[in-house]
mmCIF file as Biopython writes it, N, C-alpha, C and O atoms, coordinates in Angstrom:
data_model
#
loop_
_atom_site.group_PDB
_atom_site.id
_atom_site.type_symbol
_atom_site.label_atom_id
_atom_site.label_alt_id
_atom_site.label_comp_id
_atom_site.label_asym_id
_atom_site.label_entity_id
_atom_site.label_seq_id
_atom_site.pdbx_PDB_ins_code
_atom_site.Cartn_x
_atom_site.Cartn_y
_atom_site.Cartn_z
_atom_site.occupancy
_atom_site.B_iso_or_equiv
_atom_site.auth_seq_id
_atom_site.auth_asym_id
_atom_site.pdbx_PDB_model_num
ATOM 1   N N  . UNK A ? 1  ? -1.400  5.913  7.065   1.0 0.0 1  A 1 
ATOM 2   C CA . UNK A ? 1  ? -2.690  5.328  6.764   1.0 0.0 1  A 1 
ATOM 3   C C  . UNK A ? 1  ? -3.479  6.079  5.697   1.0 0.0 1  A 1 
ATOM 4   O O  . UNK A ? 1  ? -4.417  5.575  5.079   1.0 0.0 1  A 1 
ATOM 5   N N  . UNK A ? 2  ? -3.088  7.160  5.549   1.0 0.0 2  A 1 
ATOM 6   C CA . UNK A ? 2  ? -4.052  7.542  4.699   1.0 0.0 2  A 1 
ATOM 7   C C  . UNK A ? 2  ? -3.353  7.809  3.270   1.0 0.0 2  A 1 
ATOM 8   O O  . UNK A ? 2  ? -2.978  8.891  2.819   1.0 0.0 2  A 1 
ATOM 9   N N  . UNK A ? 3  ? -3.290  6.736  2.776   1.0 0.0 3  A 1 
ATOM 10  C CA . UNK A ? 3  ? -1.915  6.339  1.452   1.0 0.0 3  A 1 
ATOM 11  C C  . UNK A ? 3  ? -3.177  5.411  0.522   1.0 0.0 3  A 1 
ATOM 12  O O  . UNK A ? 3  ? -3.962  4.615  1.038   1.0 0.0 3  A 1 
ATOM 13  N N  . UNK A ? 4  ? -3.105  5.786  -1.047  1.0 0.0 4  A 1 
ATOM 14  C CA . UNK A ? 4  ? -3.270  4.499  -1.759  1.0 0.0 4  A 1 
ATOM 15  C C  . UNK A ? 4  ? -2.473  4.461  -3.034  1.0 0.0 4  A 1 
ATOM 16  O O  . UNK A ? 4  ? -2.045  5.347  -3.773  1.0 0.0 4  A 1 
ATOM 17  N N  . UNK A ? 5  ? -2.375  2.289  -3.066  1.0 0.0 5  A 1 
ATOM 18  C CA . UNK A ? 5  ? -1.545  2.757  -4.322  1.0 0.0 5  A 1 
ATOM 19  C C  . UNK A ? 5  ? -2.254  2.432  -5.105  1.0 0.0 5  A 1 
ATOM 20  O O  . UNK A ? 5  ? -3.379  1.957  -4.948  1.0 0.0 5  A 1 
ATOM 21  N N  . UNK A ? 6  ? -1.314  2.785  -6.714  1.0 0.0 6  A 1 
ATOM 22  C CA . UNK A ? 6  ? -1.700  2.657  -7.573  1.0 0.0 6  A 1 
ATOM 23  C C  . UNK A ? 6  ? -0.791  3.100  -8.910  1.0 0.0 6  A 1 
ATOM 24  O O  . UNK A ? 6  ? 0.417   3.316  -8.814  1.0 0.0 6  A 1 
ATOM 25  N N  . UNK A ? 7  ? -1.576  3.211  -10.241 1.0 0.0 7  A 1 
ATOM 26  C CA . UNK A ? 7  ? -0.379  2.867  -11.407 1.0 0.0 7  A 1 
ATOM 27  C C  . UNK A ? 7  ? -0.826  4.172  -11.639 1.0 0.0 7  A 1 
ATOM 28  O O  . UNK A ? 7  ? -1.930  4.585  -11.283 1.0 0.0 7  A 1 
ATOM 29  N N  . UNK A ? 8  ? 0.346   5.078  -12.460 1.0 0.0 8  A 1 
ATOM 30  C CA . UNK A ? 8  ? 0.383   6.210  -13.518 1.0 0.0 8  A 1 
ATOM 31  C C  . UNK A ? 8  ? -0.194  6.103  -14.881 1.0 0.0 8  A 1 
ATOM 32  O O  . UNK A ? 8  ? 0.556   5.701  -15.771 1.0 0.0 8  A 1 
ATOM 33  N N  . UNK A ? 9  ? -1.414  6.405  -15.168 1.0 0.0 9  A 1 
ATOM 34  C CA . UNK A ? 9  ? -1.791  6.437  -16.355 1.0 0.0 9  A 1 
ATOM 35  C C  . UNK A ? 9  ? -1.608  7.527  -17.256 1.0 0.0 9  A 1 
ATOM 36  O O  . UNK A ? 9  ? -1.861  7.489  -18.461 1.0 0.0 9  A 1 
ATOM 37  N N  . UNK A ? 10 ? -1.164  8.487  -16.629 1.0 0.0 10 A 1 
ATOM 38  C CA . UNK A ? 10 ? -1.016  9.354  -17.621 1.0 0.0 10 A 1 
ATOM 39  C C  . UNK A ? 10 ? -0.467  11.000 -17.158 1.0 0.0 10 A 1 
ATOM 40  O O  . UNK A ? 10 ? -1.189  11.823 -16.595 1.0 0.0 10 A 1 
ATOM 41  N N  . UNK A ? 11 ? 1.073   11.234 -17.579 1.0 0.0 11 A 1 
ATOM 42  C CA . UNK A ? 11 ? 0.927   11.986 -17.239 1.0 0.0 11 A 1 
ATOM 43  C C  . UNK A ? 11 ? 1.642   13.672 -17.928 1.0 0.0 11 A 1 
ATOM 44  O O  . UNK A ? 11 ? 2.449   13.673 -18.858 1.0 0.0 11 A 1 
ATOM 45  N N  . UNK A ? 12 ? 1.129   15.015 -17.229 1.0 0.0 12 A 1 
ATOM 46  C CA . UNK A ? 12 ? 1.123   15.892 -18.037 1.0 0.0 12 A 1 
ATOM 47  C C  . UNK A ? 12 ? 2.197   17.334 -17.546 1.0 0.0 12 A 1 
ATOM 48  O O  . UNK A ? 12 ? 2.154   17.822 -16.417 1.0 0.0 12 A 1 
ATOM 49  N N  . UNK A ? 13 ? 2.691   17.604 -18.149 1.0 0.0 13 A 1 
ATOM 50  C CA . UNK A ? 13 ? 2.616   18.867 -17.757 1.0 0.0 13 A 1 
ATOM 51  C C  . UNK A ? 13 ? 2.469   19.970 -17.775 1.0 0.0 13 A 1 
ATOM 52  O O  . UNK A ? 13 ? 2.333   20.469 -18.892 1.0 0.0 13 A 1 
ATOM 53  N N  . UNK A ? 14 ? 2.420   20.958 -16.466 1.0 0.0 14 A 1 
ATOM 54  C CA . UNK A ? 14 ? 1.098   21.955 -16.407 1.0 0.0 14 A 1 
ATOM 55  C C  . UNK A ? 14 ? 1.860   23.558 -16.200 1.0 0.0 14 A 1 
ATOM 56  O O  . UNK A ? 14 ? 1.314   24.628 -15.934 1.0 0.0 14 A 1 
ATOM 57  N N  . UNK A ? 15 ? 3.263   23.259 -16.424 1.0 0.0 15 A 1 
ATOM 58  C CA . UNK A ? 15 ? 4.016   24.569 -16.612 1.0 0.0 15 A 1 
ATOM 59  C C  . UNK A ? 15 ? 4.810   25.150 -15.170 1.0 0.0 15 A 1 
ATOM 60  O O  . UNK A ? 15 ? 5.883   25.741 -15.045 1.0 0.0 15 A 1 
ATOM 61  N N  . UNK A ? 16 ? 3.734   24.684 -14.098 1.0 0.0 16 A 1 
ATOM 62  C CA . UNK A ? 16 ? 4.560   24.669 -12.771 1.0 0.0 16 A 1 
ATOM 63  C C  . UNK A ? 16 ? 4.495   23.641 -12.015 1.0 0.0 16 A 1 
ATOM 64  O O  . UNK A ? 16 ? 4.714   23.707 -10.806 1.0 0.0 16 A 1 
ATOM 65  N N  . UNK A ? 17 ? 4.089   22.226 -12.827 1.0 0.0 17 A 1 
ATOM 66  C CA . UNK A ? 17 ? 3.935   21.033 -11.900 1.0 0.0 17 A 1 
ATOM 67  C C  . UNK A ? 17 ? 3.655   20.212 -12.768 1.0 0.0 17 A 1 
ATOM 68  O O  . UNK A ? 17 ? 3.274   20.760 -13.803 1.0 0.0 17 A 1 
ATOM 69  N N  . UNK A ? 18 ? 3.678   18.955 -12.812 1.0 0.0 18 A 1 
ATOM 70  C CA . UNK A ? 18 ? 3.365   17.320 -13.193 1.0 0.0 18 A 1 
ATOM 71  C C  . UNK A ? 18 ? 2.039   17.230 -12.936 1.0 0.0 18 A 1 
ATOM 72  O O  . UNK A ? 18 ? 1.872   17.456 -11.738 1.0 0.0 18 A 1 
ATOM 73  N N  . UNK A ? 19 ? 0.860   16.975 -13.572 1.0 0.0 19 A 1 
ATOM 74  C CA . UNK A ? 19 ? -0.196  16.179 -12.870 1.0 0.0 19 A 1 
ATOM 75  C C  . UNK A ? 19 ? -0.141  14.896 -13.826 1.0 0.0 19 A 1 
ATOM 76  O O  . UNK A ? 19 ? -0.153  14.900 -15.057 1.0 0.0 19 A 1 
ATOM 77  N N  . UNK A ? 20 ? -0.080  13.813 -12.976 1.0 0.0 20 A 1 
ATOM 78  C CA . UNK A ? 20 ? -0.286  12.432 -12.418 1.0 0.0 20 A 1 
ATOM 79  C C  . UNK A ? 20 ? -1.553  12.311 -12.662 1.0 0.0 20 A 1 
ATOM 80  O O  . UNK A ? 20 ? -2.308  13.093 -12.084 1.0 0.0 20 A 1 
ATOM 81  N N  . UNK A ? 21 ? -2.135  11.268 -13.609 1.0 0.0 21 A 1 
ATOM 82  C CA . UNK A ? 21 ? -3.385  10.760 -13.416 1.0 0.0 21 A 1 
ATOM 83  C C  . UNK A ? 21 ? -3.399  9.382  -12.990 1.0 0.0 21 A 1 
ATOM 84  O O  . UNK A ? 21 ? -2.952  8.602  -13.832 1.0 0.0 21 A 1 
ATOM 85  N N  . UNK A ? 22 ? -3.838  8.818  -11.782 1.0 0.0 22 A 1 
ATOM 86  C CA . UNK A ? 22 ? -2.822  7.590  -10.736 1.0 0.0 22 A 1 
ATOM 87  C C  . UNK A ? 22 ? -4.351  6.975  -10.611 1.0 0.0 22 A 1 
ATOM 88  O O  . UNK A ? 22 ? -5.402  7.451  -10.181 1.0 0.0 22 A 1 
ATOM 89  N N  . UNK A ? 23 ? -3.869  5.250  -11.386 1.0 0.0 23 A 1 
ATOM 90  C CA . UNK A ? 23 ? -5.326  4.558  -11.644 1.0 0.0 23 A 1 
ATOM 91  C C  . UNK A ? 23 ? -5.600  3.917  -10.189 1.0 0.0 23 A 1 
ATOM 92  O O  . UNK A ? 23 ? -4.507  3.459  -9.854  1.0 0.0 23 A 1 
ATOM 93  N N  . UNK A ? 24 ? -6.284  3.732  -9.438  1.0 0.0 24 A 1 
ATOM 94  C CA . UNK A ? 24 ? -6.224  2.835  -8.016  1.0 0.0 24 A 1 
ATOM 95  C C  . UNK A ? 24 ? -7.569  2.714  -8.392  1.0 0.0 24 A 1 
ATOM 96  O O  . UNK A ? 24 ? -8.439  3.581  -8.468  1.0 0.0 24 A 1 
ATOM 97  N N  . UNK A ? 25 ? -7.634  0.864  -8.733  1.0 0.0 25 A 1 
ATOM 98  C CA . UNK A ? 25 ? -8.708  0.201  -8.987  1.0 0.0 25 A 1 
ATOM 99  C C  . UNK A ? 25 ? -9.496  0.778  -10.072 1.0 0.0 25 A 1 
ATOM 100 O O  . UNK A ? 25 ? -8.978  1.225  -11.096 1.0 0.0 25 A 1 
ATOM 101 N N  . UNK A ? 26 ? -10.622 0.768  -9.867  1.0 0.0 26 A 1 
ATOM 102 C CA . UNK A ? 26 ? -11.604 1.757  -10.972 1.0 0.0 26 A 1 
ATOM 103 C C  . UNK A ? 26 ? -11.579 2.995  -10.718 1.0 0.0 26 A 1 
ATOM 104 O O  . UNK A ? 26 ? -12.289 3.787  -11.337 1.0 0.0 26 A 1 
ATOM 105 N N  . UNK A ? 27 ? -10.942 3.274  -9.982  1.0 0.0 27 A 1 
ATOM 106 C CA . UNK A ? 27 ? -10.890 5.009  -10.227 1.0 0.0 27 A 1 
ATOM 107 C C  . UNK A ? 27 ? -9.792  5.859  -10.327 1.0 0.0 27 A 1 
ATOM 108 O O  . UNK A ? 27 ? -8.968  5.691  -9.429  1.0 0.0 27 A 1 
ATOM 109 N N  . UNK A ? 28 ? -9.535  6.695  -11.122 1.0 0.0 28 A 1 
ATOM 110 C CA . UNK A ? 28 ? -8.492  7.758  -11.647 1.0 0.0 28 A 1 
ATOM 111 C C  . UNK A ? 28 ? -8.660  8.766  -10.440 1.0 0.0 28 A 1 
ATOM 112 O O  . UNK A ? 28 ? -9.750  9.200  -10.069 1.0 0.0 28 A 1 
ATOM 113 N N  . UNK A ? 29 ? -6.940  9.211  -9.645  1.0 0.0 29 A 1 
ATOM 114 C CA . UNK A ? 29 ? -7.078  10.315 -9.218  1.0 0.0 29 A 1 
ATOM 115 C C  . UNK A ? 29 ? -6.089  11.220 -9.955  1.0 0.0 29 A 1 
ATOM 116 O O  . UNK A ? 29 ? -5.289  10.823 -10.802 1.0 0.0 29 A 1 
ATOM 117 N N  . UNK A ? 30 ? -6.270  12.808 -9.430  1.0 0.0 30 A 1 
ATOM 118 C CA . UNK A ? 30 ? -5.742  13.459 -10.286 1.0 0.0 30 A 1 
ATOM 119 C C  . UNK A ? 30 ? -4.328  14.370 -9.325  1.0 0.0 30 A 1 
ATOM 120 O O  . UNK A ? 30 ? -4.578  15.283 -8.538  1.0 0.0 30 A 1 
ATOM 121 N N  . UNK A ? 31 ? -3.388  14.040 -9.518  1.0 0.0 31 A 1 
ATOM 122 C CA . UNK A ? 31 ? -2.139  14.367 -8.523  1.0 0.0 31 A 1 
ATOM 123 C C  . UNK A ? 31 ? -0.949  15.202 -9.104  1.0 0.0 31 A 1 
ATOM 124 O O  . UNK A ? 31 ? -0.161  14.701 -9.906  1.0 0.0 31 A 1 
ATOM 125 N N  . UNK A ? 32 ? -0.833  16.741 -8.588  1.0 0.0 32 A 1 
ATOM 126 C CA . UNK A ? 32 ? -0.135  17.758 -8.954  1.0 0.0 32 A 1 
ATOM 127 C C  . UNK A ? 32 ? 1.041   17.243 -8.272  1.0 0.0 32 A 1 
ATOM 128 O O  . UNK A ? 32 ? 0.851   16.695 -7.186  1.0 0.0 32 A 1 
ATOM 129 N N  . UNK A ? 33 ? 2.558   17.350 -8.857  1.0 0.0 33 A 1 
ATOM 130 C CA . UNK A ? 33 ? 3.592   16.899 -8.347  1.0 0.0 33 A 1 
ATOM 131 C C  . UNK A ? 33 ? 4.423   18.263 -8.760  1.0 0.0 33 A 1 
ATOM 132 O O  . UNK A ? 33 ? 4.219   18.699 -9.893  1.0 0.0 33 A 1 
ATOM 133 N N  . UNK A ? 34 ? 5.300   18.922 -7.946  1.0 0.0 34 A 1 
ATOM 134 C CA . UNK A ? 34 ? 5.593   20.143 -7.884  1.0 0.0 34 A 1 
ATOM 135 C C  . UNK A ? 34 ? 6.958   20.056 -9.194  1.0 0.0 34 A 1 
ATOM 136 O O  . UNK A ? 34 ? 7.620   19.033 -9.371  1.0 0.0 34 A 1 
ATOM 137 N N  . UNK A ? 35 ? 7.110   21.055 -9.811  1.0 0.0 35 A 1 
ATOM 138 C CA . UNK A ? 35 ? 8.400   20.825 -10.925 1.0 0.0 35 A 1 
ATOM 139 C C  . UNK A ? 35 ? 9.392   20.633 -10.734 1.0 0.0 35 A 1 
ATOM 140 O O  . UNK A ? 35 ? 10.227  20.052 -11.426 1.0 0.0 35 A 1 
ATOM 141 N N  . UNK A ? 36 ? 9.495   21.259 -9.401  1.0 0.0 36 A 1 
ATOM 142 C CA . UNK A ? 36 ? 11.151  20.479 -8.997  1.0 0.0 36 A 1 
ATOM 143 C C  . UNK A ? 36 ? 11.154  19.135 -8.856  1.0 0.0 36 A 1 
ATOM 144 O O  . UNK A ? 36 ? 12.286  18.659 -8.767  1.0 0.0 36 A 1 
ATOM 145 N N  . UNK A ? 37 ? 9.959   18.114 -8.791  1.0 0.0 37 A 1 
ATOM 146 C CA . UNK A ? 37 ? 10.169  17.067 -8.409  1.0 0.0 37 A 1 
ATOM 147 C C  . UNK A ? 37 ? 10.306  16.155 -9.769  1.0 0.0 37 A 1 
ATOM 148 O O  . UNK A ? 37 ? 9.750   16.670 -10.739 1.0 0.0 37 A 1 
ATOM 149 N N  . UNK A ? 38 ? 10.887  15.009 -9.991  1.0 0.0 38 A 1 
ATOM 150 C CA . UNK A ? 38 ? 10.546  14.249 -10.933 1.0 0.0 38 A 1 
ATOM 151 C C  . UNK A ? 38 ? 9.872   13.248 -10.567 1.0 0.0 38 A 1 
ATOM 152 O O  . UNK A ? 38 ? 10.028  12.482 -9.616  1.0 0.0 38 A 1 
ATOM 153 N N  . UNK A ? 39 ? 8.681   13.314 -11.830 1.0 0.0 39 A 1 
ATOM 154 C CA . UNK A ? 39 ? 7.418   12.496 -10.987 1.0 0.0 39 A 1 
ATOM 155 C C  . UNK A ? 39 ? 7.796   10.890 -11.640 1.0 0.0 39 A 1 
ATOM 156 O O  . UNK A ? 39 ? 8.494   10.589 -12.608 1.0 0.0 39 A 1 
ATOM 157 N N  . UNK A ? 40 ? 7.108   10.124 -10.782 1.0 0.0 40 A 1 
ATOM 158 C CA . UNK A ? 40 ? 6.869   9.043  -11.808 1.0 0.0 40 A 1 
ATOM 159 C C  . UNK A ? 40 ? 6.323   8.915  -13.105 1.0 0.0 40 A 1 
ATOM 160 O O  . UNK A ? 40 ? 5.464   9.638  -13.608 1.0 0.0 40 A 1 
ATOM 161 N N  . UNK A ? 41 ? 6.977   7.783  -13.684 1.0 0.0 41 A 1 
ATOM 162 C CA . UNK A ? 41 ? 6.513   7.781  -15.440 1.0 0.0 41 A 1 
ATOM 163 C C  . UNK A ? 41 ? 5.218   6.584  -15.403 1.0 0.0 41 A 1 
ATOM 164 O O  . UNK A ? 41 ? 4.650   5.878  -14.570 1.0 0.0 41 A 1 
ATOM 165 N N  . UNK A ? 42 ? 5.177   6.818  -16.619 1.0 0.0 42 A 1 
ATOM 166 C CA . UNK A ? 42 ? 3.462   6.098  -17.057 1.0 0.0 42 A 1 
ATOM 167 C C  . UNK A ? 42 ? 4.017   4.787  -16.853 1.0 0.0 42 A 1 
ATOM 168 O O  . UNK A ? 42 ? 5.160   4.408  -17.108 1.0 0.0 42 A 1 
ATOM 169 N N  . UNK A ? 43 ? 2.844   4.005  -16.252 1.0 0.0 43 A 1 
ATOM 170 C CA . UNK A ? 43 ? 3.036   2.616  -16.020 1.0 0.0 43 A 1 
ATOM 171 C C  . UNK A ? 43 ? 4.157   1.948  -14.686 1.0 0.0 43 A 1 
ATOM 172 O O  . UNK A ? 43 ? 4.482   0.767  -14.564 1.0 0.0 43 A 1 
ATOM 173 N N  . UNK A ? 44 ? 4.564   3.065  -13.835 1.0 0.0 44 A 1 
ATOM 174 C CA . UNK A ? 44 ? 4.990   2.807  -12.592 1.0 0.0 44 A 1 
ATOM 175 C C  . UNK A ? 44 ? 3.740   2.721  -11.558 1.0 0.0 44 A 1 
ATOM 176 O O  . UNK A ? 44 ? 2.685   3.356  -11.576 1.0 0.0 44 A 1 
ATOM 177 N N  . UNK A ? 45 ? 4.210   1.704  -10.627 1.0 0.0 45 A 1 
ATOM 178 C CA . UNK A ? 45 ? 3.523   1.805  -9.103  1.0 0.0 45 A 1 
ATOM 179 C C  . UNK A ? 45 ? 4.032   2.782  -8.424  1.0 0.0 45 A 1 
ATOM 180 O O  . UNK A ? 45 ? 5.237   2.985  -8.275  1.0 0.0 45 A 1 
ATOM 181 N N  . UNK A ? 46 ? 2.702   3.743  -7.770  1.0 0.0 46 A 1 
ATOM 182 C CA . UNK A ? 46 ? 2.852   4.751  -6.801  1.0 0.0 46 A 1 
ATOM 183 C C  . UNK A ? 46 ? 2.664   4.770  -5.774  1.0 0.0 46 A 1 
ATOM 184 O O  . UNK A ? 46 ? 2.079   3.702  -5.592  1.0 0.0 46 A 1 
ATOM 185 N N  . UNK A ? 47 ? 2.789   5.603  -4.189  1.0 0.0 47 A 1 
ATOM 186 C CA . UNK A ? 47 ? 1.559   5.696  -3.044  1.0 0.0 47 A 1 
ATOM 187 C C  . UNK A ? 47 ? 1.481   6.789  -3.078  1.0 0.0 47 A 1 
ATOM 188 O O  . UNK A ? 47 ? 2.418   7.587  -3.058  1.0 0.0 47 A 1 
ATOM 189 N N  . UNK A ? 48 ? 0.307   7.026  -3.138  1.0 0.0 48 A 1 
ATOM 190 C CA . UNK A ? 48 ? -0.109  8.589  -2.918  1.0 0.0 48 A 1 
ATOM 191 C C  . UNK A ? 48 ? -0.575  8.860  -1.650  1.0 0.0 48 A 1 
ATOM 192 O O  . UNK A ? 48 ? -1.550  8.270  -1.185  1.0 0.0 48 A 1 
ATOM 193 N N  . UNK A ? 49 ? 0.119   9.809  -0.980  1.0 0.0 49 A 1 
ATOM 194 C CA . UNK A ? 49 ? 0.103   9.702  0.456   1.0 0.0 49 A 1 
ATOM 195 C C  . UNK A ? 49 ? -0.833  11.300 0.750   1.0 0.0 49 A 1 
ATOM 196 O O  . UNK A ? 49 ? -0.650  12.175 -0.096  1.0 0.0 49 A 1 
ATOM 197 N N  . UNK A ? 50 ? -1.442  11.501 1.500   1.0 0.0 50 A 1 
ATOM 198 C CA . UNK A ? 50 ? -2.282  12.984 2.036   1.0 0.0 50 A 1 
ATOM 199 C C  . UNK A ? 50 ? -3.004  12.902 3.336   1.0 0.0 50 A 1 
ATOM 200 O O  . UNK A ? 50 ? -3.218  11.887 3.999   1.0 0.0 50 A 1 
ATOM 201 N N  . UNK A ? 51 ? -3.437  14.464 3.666   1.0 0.0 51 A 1 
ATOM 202 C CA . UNK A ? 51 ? -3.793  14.667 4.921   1.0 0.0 51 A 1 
ATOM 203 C C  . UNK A ? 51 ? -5.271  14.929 4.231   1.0 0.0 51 A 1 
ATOM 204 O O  . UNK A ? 51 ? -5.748  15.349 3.177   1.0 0.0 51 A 1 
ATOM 205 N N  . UNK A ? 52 ? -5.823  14.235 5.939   1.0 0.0 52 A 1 
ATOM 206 C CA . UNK A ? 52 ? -7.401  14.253 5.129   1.0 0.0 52 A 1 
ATOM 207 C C  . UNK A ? 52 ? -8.475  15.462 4.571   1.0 0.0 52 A 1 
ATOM 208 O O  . UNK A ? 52 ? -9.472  15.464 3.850   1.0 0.0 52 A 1 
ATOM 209 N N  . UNK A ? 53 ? -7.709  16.465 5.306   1.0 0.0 53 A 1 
ATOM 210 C CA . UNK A ? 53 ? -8.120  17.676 5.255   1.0 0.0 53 A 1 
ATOM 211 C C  . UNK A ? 53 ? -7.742  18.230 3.606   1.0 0.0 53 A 1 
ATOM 212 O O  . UNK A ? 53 ? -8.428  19.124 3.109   1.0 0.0 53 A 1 
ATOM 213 N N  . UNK A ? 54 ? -6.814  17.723 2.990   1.0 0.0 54 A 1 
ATOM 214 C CA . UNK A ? 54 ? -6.617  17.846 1.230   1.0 0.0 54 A 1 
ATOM 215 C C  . UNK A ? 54 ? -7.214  17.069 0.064   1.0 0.0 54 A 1 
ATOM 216 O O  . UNK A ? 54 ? -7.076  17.213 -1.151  1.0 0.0 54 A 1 
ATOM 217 N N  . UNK A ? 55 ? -8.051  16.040 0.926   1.0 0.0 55 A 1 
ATOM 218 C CA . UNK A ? 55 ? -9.346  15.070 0.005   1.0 0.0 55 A 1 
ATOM 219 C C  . UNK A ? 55 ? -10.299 15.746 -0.172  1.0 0.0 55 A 1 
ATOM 220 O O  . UNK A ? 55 ? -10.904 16.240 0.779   1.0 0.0 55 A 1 
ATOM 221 N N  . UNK A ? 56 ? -10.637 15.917 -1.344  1.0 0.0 56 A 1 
ATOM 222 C CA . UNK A ? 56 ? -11.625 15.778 -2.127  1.0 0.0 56 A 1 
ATOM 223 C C  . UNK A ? 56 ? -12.662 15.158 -2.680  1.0 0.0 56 A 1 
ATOM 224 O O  . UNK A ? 56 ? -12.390 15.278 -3.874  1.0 0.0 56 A 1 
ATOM 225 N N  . UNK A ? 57 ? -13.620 14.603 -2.627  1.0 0.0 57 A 1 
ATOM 226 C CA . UNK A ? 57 ? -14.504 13.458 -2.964  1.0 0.0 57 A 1 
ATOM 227 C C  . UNK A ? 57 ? -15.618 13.977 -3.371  1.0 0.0 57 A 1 
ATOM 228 O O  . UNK A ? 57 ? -16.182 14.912 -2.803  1.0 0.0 57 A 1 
ATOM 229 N N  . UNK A ? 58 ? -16.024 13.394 -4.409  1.0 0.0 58 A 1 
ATOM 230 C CA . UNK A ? 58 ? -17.077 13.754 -5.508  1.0 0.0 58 A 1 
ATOM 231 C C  . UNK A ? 58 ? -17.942 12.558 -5.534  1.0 0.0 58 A 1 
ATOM 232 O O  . UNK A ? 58 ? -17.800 11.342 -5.406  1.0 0.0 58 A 1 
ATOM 233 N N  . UNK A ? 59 ? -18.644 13.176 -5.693  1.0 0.0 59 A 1 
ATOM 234 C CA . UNK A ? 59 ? -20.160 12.216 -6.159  1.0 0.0 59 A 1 
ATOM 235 C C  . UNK A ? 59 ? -19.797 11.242 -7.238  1.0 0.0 59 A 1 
ATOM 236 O O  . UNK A ? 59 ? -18.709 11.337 -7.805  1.0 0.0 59 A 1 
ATOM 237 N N  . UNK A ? 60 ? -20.848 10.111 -7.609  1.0 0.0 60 A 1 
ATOM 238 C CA . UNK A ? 60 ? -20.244 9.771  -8.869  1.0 0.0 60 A 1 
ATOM 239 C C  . UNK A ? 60 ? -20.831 10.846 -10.277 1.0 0.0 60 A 1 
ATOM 240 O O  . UNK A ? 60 ? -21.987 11.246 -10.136 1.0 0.0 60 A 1 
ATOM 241 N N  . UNK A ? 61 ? -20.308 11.167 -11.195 1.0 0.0 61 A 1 
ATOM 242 C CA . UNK A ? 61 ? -21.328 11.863 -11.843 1.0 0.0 61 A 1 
ATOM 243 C C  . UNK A ? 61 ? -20.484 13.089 -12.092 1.0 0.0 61 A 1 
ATOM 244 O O  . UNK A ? 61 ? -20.633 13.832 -13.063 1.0 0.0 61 A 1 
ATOM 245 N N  . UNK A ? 62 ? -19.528 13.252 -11.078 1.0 0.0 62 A 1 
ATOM 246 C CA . UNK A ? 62 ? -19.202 14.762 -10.588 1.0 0.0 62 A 1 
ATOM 247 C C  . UNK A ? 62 ? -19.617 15.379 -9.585  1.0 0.0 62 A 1 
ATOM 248 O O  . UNK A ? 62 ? -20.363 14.601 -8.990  1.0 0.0 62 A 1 
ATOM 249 N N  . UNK A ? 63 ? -19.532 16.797 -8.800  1.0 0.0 63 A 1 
ATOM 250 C CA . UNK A ? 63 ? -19.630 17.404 -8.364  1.0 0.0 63 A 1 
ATOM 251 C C  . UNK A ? 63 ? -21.086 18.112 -8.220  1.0 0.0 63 A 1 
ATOM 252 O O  . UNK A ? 63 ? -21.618 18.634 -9.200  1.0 0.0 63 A 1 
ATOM 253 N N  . UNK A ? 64 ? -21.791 18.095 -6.743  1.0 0.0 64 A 1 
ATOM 254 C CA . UNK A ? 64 ? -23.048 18.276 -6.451  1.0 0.0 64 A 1 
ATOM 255 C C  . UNK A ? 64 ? -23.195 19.761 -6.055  1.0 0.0 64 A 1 
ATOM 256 O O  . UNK A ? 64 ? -24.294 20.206 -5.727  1.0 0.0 64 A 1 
#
């Protein structure tokens, strides 16, 4: 349940990991994928799956 999907807009890498910028609806999240893994490519469907205790949620605006 605590999964959303969404498309790969863009993604980078960061020397010890993939970050995933994964569009779900109007909003971009930002998803470290470890180097051993091969992440999905730009313009695939994803689920990004987590424990709630690893969410993050920001204001709109940014960070309060």
């Amino acid at each position: 349940p605590n999964a959303l999907r969404g498309t790969v807009a863009e993604r980078q890498w960061r020397g010890d990991a993939h970050r995933l910028h994964v569009r779900v609806g109007d909003h971009l999240l930002l998803v470290d994928v470890p180097g051993s893994a091969e992440p999905a490519g730009v313009g695939e469907d994803v689920t990004v799956g987590f424990a709630p205790d690893d969410a993050v949620l920001l204001a709109r605006g940014g960070a309060t």
